[in-house]
C-alpha positions in Angstrom: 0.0 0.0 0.0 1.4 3.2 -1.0 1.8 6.3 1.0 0.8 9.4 0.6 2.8 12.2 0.9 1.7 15.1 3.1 3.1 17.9 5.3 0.8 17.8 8.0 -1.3 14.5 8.9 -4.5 15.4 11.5 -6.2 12.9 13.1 -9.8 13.8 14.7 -11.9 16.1 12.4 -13.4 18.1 15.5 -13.6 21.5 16.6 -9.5 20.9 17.7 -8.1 19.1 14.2 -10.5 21.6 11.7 -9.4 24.7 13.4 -6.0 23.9 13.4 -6.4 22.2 9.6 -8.4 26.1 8.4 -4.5 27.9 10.1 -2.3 25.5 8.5 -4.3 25.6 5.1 -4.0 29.5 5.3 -0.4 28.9 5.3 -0.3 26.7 2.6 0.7 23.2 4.2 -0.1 20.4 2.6 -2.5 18.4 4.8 -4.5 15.3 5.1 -7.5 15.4 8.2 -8.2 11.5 8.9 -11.6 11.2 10.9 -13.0 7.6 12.2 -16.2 8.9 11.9 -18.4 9.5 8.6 -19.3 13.4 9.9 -17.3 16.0 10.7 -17.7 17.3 14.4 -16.7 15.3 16.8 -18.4 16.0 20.0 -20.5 18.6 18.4 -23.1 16.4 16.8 -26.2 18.5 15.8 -29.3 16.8 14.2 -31.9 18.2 12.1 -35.3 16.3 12.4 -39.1 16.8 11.5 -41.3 17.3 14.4 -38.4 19.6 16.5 -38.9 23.0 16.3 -34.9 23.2 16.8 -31.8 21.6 16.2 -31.3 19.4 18.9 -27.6 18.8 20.0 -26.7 15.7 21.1 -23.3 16.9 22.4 -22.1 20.3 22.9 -25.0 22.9 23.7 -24.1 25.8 24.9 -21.7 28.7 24.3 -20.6 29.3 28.6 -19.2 32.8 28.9 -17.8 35.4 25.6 -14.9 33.3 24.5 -13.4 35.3 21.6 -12.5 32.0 19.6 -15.9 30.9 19.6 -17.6 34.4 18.9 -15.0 35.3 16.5 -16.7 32.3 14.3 -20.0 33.4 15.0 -19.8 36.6 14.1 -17.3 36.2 10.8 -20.5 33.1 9.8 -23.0 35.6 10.9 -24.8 32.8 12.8 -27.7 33.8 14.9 -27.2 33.2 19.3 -29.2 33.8 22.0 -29.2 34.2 25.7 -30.3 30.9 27.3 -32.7 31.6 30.5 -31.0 31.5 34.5 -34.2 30.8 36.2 -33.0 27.2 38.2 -35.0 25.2 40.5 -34.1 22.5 42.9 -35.3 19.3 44.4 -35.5 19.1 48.2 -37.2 16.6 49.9 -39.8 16.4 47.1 -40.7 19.9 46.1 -39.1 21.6 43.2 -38.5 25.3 44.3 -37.9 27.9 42.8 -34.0 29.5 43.7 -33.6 32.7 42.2 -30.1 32.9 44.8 -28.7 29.9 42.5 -25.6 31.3 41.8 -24.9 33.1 45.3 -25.6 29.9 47.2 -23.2 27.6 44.9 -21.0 30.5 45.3 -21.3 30.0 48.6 -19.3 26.8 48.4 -17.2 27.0 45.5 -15.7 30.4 46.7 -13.7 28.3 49.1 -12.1 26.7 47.1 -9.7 29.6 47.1 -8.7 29.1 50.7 -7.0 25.5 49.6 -3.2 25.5 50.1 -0.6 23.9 48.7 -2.1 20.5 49.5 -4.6 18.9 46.8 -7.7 17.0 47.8 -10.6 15.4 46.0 -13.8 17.6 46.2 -15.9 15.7 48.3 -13.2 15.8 50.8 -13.5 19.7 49.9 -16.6 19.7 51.0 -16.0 17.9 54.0 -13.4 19.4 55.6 -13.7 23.1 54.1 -17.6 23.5 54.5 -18.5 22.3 57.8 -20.9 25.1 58.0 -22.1 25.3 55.1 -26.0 24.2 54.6 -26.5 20.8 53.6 -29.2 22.1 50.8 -25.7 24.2 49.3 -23.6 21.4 49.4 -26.2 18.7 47.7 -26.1 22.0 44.9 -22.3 22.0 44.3 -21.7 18.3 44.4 -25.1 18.6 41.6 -22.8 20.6 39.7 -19.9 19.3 39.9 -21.1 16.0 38.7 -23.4 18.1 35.9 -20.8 20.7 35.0 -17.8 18.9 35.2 -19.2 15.2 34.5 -17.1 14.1 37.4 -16.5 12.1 40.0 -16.5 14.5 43.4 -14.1 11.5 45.3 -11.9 11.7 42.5 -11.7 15.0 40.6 -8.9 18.0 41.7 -10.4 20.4 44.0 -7.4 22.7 43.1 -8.7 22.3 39.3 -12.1 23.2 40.2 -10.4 26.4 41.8 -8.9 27.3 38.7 -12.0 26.6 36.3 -13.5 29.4 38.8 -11.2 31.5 38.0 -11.3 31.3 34.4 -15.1 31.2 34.4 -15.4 34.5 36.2 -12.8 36.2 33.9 -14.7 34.5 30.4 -18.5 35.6 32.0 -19.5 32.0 32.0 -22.4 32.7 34.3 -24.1 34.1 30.7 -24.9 31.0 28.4 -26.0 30.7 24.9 -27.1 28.8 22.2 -26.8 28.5 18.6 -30.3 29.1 16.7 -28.8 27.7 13.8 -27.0 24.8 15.3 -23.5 24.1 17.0 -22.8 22.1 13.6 -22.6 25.7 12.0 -19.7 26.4 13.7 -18.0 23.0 12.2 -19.3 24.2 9.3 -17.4 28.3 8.9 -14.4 25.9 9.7 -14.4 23.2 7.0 -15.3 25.7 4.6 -12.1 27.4 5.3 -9.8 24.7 4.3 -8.4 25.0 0.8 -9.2 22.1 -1.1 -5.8 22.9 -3.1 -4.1 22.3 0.1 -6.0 19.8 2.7 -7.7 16.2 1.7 -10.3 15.0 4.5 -10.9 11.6 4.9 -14.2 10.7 6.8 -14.3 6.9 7.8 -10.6 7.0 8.2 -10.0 5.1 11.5 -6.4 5.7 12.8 -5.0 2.2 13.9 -1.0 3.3 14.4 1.6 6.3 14.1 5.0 4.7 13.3 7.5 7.9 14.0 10.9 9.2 14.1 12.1 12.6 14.4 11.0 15.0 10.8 9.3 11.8 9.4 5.6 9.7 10.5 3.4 6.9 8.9 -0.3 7.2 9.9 -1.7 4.2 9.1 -5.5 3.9 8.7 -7.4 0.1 7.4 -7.4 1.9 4.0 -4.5 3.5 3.6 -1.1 5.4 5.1 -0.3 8.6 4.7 3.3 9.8 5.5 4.0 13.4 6.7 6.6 16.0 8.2 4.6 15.8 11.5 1.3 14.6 12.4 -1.5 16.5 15.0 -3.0 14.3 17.2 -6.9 15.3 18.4 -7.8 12.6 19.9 -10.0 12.4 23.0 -8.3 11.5 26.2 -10.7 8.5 26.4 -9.5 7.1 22.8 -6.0 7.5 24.2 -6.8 5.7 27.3 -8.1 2.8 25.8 -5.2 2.8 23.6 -7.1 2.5 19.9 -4.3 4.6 18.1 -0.7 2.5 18.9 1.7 5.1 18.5 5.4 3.6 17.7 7.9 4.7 19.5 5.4 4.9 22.3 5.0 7.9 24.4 5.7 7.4 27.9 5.6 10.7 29.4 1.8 11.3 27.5 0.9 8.2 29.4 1.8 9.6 32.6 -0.4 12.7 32.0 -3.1 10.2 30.8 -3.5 8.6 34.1 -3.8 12.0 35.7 -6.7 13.2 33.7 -10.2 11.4 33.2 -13.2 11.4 30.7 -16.2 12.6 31.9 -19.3 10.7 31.4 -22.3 11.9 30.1 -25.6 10.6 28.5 -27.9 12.8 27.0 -31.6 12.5 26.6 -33.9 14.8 24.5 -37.7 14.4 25.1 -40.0 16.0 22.8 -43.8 16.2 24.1 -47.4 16.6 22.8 -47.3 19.9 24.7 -45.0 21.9 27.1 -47.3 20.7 29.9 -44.6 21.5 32.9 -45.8 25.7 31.6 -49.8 24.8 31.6 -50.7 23.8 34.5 -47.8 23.4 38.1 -46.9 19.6 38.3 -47.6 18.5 42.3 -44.4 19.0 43.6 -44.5 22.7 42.7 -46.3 24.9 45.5 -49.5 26.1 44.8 -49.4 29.3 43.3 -45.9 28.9 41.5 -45.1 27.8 38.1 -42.8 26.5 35.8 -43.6 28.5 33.0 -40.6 30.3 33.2 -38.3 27.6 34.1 -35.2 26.6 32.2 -32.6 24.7 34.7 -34.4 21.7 37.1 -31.7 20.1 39.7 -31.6 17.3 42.2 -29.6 14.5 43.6 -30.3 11.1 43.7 -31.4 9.5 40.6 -29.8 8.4 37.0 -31.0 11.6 35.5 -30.9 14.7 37.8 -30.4 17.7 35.7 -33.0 18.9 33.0 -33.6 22.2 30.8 -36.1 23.5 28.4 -35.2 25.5 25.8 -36.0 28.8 27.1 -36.6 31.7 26.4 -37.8 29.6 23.0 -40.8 28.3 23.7 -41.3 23.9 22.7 -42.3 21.0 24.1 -38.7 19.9 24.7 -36.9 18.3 27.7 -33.4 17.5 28.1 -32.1 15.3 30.4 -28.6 15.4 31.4 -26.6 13.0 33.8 -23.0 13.0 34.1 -20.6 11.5 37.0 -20.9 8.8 38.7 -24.9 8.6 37.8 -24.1 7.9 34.4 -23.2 4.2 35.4 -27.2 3.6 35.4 -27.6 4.4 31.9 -24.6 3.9 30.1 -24.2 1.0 27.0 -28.0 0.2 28.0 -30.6 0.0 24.5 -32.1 3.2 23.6 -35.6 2.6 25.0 -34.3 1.3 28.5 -32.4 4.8 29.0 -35.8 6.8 27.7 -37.5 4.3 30.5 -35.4 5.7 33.3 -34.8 9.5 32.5 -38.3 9.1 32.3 -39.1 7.5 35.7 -36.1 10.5 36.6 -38.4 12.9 35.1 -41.4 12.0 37.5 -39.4 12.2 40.8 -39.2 16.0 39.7 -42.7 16.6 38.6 -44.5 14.3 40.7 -46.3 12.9 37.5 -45.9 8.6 36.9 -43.7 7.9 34.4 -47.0 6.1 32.3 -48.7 9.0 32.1 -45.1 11.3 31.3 -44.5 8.5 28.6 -48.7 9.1 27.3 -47.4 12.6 26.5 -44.3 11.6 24.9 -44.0 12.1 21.2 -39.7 11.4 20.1 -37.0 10.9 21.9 -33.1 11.2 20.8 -30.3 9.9 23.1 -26.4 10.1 23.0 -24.6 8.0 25.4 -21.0 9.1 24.8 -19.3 6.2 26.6 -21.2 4.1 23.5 -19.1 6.1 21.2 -15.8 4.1 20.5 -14.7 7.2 18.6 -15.2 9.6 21.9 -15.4 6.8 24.8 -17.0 9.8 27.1 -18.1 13.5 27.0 -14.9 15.7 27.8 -11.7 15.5 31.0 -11.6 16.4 34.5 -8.2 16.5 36.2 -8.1 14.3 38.9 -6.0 14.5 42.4 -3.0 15.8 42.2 -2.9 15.9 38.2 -2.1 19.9 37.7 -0.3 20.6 35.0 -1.3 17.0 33.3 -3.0 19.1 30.1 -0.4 21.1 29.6 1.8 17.8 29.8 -0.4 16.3 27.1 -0.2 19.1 25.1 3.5 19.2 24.7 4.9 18.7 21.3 7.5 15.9 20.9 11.1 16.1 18.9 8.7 18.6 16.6 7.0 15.8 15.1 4.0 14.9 17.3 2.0 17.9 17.9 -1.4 17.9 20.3 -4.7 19.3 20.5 -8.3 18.9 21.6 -10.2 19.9 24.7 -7.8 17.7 27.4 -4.6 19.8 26.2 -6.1 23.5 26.6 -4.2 25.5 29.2 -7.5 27.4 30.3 -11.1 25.5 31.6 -11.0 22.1 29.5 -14.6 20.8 28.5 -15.6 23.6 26.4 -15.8 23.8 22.3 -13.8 27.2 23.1 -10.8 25.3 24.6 -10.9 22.9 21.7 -10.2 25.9 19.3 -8.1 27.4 21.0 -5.4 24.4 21.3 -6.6 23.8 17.6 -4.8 27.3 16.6 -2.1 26.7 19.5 -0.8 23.4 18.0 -1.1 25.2 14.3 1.4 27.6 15.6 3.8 25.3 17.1 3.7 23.4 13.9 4.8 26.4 11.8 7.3 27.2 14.1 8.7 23.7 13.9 8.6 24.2 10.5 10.4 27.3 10.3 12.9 25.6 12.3 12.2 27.6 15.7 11.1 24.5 17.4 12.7 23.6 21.0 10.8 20.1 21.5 
């Protein structure tokens, strides 16, 4: 079998290997983008269906904070975004109500964070030894978001990390969501338009099965084909690297070590679409009389497979979406796609006090995305785990300037976010040209 000859090889056709694949193309490289799947995306998988009134994302949703990579796209596409609603309400003891202090009282408990020293601890033993006094009711809330947010596991995930996300998400606004009217997939779009189809091939279907390297020279070897290259981008996520489905010869010992210091989130998603938004008509029985969810967006709890849900506010549609991440997820996850509607479902009528037959009377489609299912993703996004910091900037290293890295894991800012994936997208672009101009120090 023949090899190609290329500059550049990319392997993951995501938010990470397009936006570096649209720099590298502007500088006319030679490049070849290998994705295992037959879309482009990656973890930004939007779907287009009769009978929803939007698209419906089965992975990445919303745009958290102002992040100038992703609003630079949206405004150069002149795409179409709009404030998602902050009204949240919580499940205690069988009522939802209504908690217009949200933010404060999670604040409440993730502001201490800052007072951690030197010494890195798990978040649940955070929460034990740092927030004593804290309300219960708080801390149910921040151990909700931390496995929500984060998709991690509060005995195992870095409190320091946490600290720093803060940090970052104060700086980047990321109280202030937003959604794509047109689609996240609009995004992926602006980018592969931008490669020059002089310059860059992309092969969908491609799956990477082994790198052979040596310093200046790589064979990426696919069931197809093999393409060889100056140096090759690696996008893949942390969970495909954990489970070792690319073999990469000579093998990569320190990117192993930071491997076992970061984790993949898990997540399943579940999209309901209704007859009618009945939550709006009429106050299910666990809201108080005289309240109502008509203006709801975010619903919390604790204590079931599926404890986070959202409407699509301030649009208006009989839409649910059910979120689990963390430890939760192990309910769900690899089960058929009727058995996971089954249970978000019987989820669903812990929070409204409604029984799941009558829930699943009203129930028109459903769409679910369990992304542990995915061999190609093997999870949602990465959480650092105890005593990990620095592991994405570890992972993100270039090697003897021929093995460059990108993707969500490897951004020095808030990883989990389609932002951080452009970002070390254009990041491992510029190290690439640099190598190439023969300033590298790899």
């Amino acid at each position: 079998m023949a090899a190609t000859m290329k500059d550049v090889v990319i392997v993951g056709a995501g938010a990470a290997g397009l936006a570096a694949g649209r720099a590298l193309s502007a500088a006319k490289l030679r490049v070849t983008i290998l994705e295992a799947r037959d879309r482009l995306g990656g973890r930004i998988h939007t779907l287009r269906e009769d009978g929803f009134p939007l698209p419906v994302e089965l992975g990445a949703e919303f745009i958290h904070g102002t992040p100038s990579e992703t609003w630079d796209i949206i405004r150069a596409a002149k795409l179409a975004a709009y404030d998602v609603a902050d009204s949240h309400w919580f499940l205690n003891d069988g009522r939802l109500q209504s908690d217009a202090q949200f933010w404060d009282e999670l604040g409440a408990v993730l502001g201490r964070l800052n007072q951690l020293g030197a010494h890195d601890v798990s978040f649940a033993d955070f929460l034990r030894d740092c927030c004593r006094d804290v309300p219960e009711r708080a801390k149910q809330m921040a151990l909700a978001y931390v496995e929500g947010f984060d998709a991690a596991d509060p005995q195992r995930v870095s409190a320091r990390s946490l600290a720093d996300e803060q940090q970052a998400s104060q700086e980047a606004q990321e109280d202030r969501n937003f959604r794509l009217i047109n689609g996240y997939d609009r995004v992926i779009e602006w980018l592969a338009a931008g490669l020059d189809p002089k310059q860059v091939t992309v092969r969908l279907s491609s799956r990477v099965d082994s790198i052979h390297w040596e310093r200046g020279s790589a064979l990426v070897c696919t069931d197809s084909e093999s393409v060889h290259a100056d140096r090759v981008l690696l996008t893949l996520p942390i969970g495909v690297w954990k489970a070792g489905d690319v073999r990469v010869e000579p093998d990569l010992v320190e990117k192993k070590q930071a491997l076992e210091r970061l984790e993949m989130g898990p997540v399943v998603k579940t999209v309901l679409r209704f007859r009618e938004p009945f939550w709006e008509e009429s106050p299910p029985p666990t809201v108080a009389a005289g309240e109502s969810l008509r203006n709801a967006c975010f619903l919390h709890g604790r204590g079931m497979p599926v404890f986070t849900w959202w409407t699509w506010l301030p649009v208006r549609a009989a839409v649910l979406v059910g979120w689990s991440g963390g430890p939760a997820v192990a309910a769900l996850s690899y089960k058929p796609h009727q058995e996971i509607v089954d249970i978000a479902l019987q989820s669903l009528s812990v929070f409204l006090g409604i029984a799941p037959a009558d829930l699943r009377s009203r129930l028109e489609a459903s769409r679910v995305c369990d992304w542990q299912a995915d061999p190609f993703a093997r999870g949602a996004y990465s959480y650092t785990l105890v005593g990990g910091e620095g592991a994405g900037e570890m992972l993100a290293s270039p090697v003897e300037d021929t093995l460059f890295f990108a993707g969500e894991a490897t951004h020095a800012g808030p990883s989990g976010t389609v932002a951080g994936a452009l970002a070390s997208g254009y990041r491992a672009a510029a190290e690439i040209l640099t190598a190439k101009r023969g300033g590298g120090n790899s």
